[in-house]
Kinemage of the C-alpha trace (Angstrom):
@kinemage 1
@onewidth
@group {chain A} dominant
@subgroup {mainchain}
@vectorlist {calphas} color= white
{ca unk a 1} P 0.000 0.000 0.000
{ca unk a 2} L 1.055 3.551 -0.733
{ca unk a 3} L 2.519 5.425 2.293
{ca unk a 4} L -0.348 8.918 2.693
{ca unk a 5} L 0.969 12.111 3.261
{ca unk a 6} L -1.303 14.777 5.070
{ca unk a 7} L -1.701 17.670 6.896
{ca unk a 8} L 0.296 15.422 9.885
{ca unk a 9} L 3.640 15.391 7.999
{ca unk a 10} L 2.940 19.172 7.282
{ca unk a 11} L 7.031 20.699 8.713
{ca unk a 12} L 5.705 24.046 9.349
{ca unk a 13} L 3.410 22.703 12.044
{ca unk a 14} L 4.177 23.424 15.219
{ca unk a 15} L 2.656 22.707 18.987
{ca unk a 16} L 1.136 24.486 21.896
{ca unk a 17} L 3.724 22.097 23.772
{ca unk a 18} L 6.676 24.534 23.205
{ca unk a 19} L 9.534 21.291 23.366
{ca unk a 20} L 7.434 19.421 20.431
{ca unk a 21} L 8.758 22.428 18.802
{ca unk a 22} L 12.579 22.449 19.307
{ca unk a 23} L 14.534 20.969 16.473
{ca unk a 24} L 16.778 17.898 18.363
{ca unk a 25} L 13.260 16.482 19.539
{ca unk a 26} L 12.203 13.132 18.916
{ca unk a 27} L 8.898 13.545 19.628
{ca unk a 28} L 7.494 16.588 17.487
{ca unk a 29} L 3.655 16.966 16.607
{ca unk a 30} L 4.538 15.169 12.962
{ca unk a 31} L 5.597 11.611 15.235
{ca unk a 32} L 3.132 11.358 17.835
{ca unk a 33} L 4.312 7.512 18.582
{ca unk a 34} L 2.250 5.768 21.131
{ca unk a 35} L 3.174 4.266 24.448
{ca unk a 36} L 2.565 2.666 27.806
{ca unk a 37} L 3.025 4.936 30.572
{ca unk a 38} L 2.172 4.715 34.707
{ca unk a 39} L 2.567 7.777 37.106
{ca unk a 40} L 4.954 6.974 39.904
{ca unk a 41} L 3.668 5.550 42.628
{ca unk a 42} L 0.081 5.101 40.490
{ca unk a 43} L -1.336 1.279 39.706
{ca unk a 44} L -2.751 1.882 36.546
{ca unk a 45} L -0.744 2.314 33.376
{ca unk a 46} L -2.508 4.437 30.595
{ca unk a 47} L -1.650 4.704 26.592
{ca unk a 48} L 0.086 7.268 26.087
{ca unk a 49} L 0.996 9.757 22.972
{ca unk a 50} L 4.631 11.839 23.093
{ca unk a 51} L 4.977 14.978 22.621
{ca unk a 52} L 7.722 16.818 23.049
{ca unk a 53} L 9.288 15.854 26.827
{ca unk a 54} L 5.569 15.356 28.108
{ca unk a 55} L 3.380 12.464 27.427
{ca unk a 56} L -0.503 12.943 26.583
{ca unk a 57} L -3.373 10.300 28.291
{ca unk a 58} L -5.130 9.332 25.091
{ca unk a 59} L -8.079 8.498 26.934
{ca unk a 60} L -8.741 11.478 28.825
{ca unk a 61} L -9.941 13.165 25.232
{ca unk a 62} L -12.764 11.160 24.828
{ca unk a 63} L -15.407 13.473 25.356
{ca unk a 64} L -13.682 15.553 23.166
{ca unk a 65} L -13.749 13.371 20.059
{ca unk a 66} L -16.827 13.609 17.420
{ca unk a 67} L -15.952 11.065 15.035
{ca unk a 68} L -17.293 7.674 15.558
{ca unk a 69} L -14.126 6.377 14.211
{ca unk a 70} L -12.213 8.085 16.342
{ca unk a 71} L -13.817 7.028 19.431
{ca unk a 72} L -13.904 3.693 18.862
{ca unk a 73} L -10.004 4.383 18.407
{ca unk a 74} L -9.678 6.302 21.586
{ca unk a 75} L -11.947 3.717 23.638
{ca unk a 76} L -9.192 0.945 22.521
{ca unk a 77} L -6.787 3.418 24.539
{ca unk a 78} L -8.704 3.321 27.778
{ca unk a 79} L -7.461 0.092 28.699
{ca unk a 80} L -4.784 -0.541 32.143
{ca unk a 81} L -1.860 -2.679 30.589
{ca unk a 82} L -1.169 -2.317 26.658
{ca unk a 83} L -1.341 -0.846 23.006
{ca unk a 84} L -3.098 -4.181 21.676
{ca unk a 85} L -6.511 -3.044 21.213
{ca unk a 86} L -5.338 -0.032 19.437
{ca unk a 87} L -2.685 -1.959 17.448
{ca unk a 88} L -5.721 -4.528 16.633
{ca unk a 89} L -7.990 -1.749 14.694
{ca unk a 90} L -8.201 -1.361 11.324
{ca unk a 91} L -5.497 1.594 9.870
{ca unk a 92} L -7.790 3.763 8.785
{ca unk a 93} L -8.814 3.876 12.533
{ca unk a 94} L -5.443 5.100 13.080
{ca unk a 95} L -5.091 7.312 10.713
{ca unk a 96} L -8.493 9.128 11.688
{ca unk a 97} L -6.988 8.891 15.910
{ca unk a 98} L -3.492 10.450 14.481
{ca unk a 99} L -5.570 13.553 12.490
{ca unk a 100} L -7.299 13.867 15.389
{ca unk a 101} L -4.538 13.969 17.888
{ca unk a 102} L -2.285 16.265 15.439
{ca unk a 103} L -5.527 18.761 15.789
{ca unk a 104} L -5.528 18.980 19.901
{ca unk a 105} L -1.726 19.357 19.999
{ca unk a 106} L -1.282 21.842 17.340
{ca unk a 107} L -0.774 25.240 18.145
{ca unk a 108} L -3.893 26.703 16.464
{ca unk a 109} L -5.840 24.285 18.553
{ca unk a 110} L -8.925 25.689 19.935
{ca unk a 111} L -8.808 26.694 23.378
{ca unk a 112} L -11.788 24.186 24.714
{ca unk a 113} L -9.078 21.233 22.620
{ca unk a 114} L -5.900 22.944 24.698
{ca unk a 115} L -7.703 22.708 27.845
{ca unk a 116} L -9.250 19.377 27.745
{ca unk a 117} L -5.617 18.049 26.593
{ca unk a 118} L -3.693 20.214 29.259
{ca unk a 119} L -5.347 18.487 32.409
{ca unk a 120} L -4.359 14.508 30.878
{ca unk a 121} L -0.490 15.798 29.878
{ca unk a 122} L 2.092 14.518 32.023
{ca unk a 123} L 6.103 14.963 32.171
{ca unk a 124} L 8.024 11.736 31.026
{ca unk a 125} L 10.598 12.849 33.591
{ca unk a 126} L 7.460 12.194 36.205
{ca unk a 127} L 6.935 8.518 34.718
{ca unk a 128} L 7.436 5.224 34.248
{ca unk a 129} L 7.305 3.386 31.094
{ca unk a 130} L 6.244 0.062 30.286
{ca unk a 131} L 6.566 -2.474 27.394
{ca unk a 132} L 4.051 -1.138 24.805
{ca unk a 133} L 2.302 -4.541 24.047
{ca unk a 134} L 1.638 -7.593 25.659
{ca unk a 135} L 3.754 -9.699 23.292
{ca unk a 136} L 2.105 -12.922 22.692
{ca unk a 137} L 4.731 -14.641 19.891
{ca unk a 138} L 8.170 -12.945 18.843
{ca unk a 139} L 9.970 -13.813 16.145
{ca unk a 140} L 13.803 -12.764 15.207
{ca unk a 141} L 14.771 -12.401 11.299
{ca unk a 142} L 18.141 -12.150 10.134
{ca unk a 143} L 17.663 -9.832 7.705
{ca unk a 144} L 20.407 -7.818 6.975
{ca unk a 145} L 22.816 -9.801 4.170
{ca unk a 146} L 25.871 -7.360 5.279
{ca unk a 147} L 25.169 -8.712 9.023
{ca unk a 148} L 24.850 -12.228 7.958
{ca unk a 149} L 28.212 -12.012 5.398
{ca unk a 150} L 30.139 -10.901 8.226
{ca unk a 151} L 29.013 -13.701 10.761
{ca unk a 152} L 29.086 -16.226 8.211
{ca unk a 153} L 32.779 -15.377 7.253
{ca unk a 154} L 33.964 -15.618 11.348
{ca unk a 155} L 32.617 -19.341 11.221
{ca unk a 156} L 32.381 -20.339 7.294
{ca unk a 157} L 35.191 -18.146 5.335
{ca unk a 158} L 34.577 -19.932 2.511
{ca unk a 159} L 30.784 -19.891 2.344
{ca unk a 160} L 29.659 -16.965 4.151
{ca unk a 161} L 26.192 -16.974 2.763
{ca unk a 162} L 23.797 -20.619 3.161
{ca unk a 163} L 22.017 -21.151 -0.379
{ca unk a 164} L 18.542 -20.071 0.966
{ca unk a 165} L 19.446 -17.004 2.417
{ca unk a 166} L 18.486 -14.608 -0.950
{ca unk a 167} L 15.403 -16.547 -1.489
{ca unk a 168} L 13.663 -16.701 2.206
{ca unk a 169} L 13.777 -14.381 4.942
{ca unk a 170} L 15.578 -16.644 7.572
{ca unk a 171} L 13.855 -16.239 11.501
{ca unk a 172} L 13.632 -17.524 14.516
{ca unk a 173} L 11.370 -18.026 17.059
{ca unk a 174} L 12.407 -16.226 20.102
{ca unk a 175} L 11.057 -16.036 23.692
{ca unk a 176} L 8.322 -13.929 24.427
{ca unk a 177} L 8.610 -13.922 28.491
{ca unk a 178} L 12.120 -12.213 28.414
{ca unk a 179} L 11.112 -8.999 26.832
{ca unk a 180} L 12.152 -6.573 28.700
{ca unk a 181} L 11.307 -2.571 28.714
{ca unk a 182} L 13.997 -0.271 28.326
{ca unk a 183} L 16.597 0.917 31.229
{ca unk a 184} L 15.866 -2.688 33.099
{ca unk a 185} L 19.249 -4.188 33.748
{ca unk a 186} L 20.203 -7.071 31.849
{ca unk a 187} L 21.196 -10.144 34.280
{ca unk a 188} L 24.732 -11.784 32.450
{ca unk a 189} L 23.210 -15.837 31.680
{ca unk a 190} L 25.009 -18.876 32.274
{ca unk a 191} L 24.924 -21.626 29.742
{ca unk a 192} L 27.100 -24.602 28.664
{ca unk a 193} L 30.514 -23.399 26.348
{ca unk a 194} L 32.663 -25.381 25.037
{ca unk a 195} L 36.307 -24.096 24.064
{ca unk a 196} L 38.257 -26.520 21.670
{ca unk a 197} L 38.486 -29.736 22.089
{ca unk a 198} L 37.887 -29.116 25.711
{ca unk a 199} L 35.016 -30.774 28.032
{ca unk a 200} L 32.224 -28.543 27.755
{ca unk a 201} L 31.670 -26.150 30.942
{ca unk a 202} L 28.931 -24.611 32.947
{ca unk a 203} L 28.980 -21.143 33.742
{ca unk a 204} L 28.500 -17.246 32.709
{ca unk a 205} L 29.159 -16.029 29.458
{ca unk a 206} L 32.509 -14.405 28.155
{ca unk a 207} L 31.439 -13.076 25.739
{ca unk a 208} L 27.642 -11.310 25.949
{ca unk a 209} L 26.873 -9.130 23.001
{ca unk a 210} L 24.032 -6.464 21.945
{ca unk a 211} L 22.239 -6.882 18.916
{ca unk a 212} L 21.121 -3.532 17.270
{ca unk a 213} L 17.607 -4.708 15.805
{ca unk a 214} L 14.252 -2.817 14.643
{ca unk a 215} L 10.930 -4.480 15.555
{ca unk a 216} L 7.305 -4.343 14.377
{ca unk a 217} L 4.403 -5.181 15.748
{ca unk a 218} L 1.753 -6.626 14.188
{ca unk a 219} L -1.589 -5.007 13.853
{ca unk a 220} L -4.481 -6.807 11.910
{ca unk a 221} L -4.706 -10.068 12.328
{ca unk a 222} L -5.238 -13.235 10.194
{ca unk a 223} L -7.288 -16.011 10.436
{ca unk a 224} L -4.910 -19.359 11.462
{ca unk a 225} L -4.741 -21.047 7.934
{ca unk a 226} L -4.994 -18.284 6.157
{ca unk a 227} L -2.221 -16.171 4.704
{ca unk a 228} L -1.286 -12.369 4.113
{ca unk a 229} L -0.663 -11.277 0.341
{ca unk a 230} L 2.356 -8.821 0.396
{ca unk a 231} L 0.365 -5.892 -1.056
{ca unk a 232} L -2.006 -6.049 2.124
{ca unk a 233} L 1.338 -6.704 4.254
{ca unk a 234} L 1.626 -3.223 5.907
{ca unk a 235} L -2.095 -3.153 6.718
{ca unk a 236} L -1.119 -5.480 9.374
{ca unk a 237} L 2.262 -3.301 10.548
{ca unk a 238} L 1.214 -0.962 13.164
{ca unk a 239} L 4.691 0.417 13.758
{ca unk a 240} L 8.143 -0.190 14.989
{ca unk a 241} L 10.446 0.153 17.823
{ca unk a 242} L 13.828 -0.746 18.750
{ca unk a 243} L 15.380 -4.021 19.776
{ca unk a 244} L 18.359 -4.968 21.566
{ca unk a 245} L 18.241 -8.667 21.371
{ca unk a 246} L 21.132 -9.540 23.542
{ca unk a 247} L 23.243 -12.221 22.723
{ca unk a 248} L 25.666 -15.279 24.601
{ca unk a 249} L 27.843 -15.811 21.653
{ca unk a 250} L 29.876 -18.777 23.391
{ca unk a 251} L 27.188 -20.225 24.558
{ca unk a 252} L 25.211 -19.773 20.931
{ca unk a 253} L 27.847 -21.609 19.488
{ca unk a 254} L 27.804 -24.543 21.088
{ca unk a 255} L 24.803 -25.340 21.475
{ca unk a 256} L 22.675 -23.826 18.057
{ca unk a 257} L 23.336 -26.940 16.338
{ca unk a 258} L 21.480 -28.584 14.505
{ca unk a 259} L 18.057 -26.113 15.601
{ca unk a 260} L 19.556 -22.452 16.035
{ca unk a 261} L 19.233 -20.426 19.115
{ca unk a 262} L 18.062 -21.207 22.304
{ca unk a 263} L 19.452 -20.022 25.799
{ca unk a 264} L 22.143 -17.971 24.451
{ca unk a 265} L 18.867 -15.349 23.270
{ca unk a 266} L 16.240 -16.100 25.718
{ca unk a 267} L 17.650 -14.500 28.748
{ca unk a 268} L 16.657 -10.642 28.126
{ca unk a 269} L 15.398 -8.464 24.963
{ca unk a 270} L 14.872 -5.224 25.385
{ca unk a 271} L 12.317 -2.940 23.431
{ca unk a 272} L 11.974 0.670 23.541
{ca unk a 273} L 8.973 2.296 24.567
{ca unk a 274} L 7.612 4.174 22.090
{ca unk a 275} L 6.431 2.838 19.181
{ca unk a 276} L 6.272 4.950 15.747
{ca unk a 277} L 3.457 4.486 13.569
{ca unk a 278} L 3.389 3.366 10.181
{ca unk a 279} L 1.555 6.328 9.370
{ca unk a 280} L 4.286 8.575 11.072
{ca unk a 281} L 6.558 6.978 8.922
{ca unk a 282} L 5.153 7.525 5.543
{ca unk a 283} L 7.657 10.564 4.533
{ca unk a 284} L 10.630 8.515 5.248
{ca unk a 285} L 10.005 5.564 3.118
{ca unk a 286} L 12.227 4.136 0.415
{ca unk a 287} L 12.875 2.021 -2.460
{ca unk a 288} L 13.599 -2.234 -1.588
{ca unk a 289} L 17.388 -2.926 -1.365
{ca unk a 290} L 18.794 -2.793 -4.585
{ca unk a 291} L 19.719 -6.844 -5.397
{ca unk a 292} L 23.084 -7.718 -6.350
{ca unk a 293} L 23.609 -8.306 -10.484
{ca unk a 294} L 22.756 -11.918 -10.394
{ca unk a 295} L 21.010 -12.208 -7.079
{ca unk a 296} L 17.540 -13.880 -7.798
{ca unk a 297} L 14.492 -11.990 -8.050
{ca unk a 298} L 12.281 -13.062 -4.574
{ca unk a 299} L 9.531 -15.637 -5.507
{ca unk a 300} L 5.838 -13.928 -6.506
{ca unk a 301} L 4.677 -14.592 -2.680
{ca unk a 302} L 7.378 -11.842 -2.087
{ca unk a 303} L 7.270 -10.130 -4.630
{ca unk a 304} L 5.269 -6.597 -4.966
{ca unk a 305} L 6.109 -4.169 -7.506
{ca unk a 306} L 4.569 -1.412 -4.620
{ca unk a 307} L 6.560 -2.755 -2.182
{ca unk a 308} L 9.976 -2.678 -4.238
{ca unk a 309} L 9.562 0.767 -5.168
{ca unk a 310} L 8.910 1.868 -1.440
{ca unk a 311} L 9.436 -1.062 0.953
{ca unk a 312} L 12.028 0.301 2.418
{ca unk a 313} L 12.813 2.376 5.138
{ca unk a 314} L 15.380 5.319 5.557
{ca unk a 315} L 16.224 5.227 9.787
{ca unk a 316} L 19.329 5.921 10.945
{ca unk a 317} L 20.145 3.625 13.546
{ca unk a 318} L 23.354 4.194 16.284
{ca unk a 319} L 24.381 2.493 19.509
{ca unk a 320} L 26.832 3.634 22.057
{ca unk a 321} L 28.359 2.644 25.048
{ca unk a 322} L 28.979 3.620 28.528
{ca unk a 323} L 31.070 1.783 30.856
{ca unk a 324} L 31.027 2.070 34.558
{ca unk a 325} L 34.866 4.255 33.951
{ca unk a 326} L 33.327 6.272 31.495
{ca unk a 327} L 30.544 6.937 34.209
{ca unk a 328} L 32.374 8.205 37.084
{ca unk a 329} L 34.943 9.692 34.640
{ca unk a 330} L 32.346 11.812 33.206
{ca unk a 331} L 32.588 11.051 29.844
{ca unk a 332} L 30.154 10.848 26.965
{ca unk a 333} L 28.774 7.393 25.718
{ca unk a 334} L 30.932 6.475 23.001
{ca unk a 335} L 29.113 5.771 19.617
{ca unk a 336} L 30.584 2.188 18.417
{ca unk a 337} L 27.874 2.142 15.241
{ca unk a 338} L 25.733 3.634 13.181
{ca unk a 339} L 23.797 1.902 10.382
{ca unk a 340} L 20.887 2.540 8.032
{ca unk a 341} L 17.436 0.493 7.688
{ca unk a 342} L 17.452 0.729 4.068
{ca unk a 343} L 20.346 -1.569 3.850
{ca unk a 344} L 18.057 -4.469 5.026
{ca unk a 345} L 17.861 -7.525 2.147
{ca unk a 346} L 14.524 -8.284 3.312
{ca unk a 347} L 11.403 -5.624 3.439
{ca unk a 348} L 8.536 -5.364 6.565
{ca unk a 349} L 5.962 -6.704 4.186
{ca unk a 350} L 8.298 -9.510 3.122
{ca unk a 351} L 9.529 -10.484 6.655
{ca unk a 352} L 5.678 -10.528 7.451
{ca unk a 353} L 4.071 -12.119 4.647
{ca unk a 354} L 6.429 -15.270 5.294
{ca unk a 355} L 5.958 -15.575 8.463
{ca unk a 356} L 2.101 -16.347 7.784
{ca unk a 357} L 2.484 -17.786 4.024
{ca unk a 358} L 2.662 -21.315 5.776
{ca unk a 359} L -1.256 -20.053 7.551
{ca unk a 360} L 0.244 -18.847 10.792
{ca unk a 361} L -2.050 -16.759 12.781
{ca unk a 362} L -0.043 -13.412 13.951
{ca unk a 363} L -2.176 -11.451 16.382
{ca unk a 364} L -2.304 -7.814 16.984
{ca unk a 365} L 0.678 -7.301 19.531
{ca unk a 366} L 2.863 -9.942 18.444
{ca unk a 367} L 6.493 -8.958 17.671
{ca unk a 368} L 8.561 -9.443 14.766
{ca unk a 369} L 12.186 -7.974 14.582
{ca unk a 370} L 14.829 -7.452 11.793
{ca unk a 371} L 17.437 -9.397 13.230
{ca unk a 372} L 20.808 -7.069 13.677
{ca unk a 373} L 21.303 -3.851 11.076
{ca unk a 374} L 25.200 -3.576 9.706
{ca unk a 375} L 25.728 -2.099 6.688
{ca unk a 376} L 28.543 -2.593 4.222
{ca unk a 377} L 31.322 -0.952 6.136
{ca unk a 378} L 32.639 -1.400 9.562
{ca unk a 379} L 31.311 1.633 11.084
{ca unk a 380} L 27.872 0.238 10.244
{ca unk a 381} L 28.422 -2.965 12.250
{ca unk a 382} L 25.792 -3.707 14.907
{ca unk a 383} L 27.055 -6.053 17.022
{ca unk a 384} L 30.693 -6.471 18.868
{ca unk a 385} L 30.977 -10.203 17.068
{ca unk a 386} L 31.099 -8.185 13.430
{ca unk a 387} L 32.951 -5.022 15.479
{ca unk a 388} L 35.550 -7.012 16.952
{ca unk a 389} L 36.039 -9.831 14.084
{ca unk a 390} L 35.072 -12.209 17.142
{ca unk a 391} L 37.433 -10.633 19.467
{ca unk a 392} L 40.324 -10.355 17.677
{ca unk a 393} L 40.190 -6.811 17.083
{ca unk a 394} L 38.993 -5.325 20.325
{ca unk a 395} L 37.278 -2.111 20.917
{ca unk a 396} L 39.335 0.893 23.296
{ca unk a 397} L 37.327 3.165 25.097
{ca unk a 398} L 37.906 6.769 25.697
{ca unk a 399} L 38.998 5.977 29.089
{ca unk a 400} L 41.536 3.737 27.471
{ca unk a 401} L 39.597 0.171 28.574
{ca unk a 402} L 39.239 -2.127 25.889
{ca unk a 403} L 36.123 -4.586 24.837
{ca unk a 404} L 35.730 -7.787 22.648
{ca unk a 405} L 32.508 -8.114 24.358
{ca unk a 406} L 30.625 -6.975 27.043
{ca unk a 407} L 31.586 -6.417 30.619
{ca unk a 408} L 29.599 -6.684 34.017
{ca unk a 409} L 28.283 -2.628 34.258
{ca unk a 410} L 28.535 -1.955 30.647
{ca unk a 411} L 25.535 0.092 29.386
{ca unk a 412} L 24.245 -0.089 26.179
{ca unk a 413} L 22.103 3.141 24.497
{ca unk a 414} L 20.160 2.307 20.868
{ca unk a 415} L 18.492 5.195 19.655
{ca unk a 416} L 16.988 5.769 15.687
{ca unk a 417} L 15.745 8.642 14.099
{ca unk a 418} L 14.618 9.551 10.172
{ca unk a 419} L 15.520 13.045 8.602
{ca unk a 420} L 14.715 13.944 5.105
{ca unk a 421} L 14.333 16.973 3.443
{ca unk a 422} L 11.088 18.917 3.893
{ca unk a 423} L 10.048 16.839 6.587
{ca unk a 424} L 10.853 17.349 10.230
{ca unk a 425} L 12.998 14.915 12.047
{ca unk a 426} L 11.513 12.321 13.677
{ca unk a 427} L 13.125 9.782 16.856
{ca unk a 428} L 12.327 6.447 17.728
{ca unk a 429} L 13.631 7.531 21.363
{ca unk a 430} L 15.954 5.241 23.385
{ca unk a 431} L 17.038 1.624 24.115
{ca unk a 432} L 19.043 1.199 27.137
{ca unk a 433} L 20.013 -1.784 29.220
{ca unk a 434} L 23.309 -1.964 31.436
{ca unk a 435} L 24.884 -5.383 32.442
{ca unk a 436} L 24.632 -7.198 35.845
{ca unk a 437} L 26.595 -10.004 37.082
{ca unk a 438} L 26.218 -13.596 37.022
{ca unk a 439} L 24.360 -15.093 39.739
């Protein structure tokens, strides 16, 4: 489906909540992601919309709210734990909740609209947030072919690539219990490693990595048997966050044969709060990934002339690190990557429409992420096993510490944001976990 462009994504707009307005915002009236969000000390979490540095109670405006649409839309927001109703509507729902929204928080609002949405804003520095779904099924692609090139050369120089990887998107399925919101420390697993020729071993990882990941949650849903053609794919995309899916390497690589990933991935993911609409992401969209000369063309399940010519998705991705040194030193995060979205092999609709061509049921709420995002140089590598060429080639620190992988204190910061011209800029906010010690 076409991404629409309206009086939402208008730049010149700005809001009655003067830091919407300021130009190194995430959050400005042209985003409006939604969230989960609970007062401190309060019982009740609420669905939230951000704005600026504050956060609005989407509920609270509906006796403000005319459309019939629209209400239905705001009554899926007056719920006490998640986005799910919301992300379960139809997008035209949305759409009609977002024009609505834009038109309280803009600043020629009318003064009866400023009121009524004055009494339900709140400071984000005054709450907590929450994951923004309860996540029944998550599954993890591996969709970037620069990520999977690298990897594959560490363990298989000589065939990086496996022969279905440009004909399927290649996934996972991960463990829904261990999402985690962000800033909730990240507890380092123990597992079974084996080094050499060596008896294998019980104990905590050596070598714990980040994963710097987008994920989308599903909206629609479909029926279980039935499948989702790839030009109705983002129908059922409500919007995206970001996903740090930590990772045991030693551990992974011991035991993911012959299945894949188990325990070295199901101790902790963490997600980011706020999750950008599709709709909010309509200015920023781009063509597929260009192929390779000789690279086939993906079979006619996957393939959508629509979705090739704007499938993609132009988000600048970074993460940084902060070590406990770094910390009481003072000193900035330092930035380790930064990578682009549009490098991905595989599209949303693509990664989607697999996942139920077989007639699996997704249901609004479930989460699907892109596995990690590198691009084709090494400042575009998101994860210290590409960084580090598996530890050979270790990372130093401002503070002159060095890192082949993680260590006990270590903080990790994702953030994402689009900027095009004639658009304003719009953030995906942060993704932040620090490291704990073994138990």
């Amino acid at each position: 489906m076409k991404p629409i462009l309206d009086e939402t994504h208008d730049p010149k707009t700005q809001s009655w909540v003067e830091s919407a307005n300021l130009a190194d915002t995430d959050f400005p009236i042209q985003n409006l992601p939604f969230g989960i969000f609970r007062q401190r000390h309060a019982n009740h979490p609420r669905v939230g919309v951000a704005i600026g540095d504050h956060i609005l109670d989407v509920a609270g405006l509906l006796g403000y709210v005319e459309d019939d649409r629209a209400k239905f839309a705001v009554l899926a927001c007056n719920t006490n734990a998640s986005l799910n109703a919301l992300m379960s509507l139809q997008a035209d729902s949305r759409r009609i909740l977002r024009r609505r929204l834009h038109a309280v928080l803009r600043q020629e609002a009318s003064d009866s609209d400023q009121r009524a949405a004055w009494h339900y804003l709140f400071a984000q520095s005054d709450v907590e947030m929450l994951l923004p779904a309860k996540v029944g099924d998550y599954t993890d692609f591996y969709a970037s072919i620069f990520h999977a090139t690298n990897v594959g050369k560490l363990f298989r120089p000589d065939n990086p690539l496996l022969p279905n990887y440009k004909y399927v998107p290649i996934g996972y399925h991960g463990r829904a219990s261990s999402l985690i919101a962000t800033a909730m420390p990240v507890r380092r697993p123990c597992g079974q490693t084996r080094d050499g020729d060596a008896a294998p071993r019980f104990g905590p990882t050596k070598a714990l990595d980040y994963e710097l990941e987008v994920g989308f949650f599903v909206g629609a849903s479909n029926k279980l048997g039935e499948s989702i053609p790839i030009g109705q794919a983002e129908e059922h995309i409500f919007g995206i966050c970001l996903v740090n899916d930590w990772s045991a390497r030693d551990i992974q690589a011991w035991e993911y044969q012959p299945l894949g990933p188990f325990l070295a991935k199901s101790f902790a993911t963490s997600l980011s709060p706020w999750v950008v609409t599709m709709e909010a992401l309509a200015p920023f969209r781009a063509p597929a990934f260009a192929r390779a000369e000789g690279d086939p063309v993906p079979l006619p399940y996957l393939f959508d002339i629509s979705d090739q010519a704007q499938g993609g998705l132009d988000l600048w991705l970074e993460v940084s690190l902060l070590s406990i040194r770094m910390r009481e030193a003072g000193v900035a995060p330092m930035l380790l990557g930064r990578s682009n979205f549009r490098d991905m092999y595989w599209t949303l609709a693509q990664m989607l429409t697999h996942h139920a061509s077989n007639g699996c049921n997704l249901r609004a709420g479930d989460l699907l992420a892109s596995g990690t995002v590198s691009g084709a140089d090494k400042p575009a590598r998101g994860c210290l096993l590409e960084l580090t060429s598996r530890g050979k080639d270790p990372v130093t620190l401002p503070t002159g510490e060095q890192r082949k992988f993680l260590e006990d204190g270590d903080e990790v910061i994702l953030r994402g944001f689009c900027e095009r011209e004639g658009f304003r800029r719009i953030g995906l906010g942060l993704c932040r976990g620090a490291i704990l010690p073994a138990l």
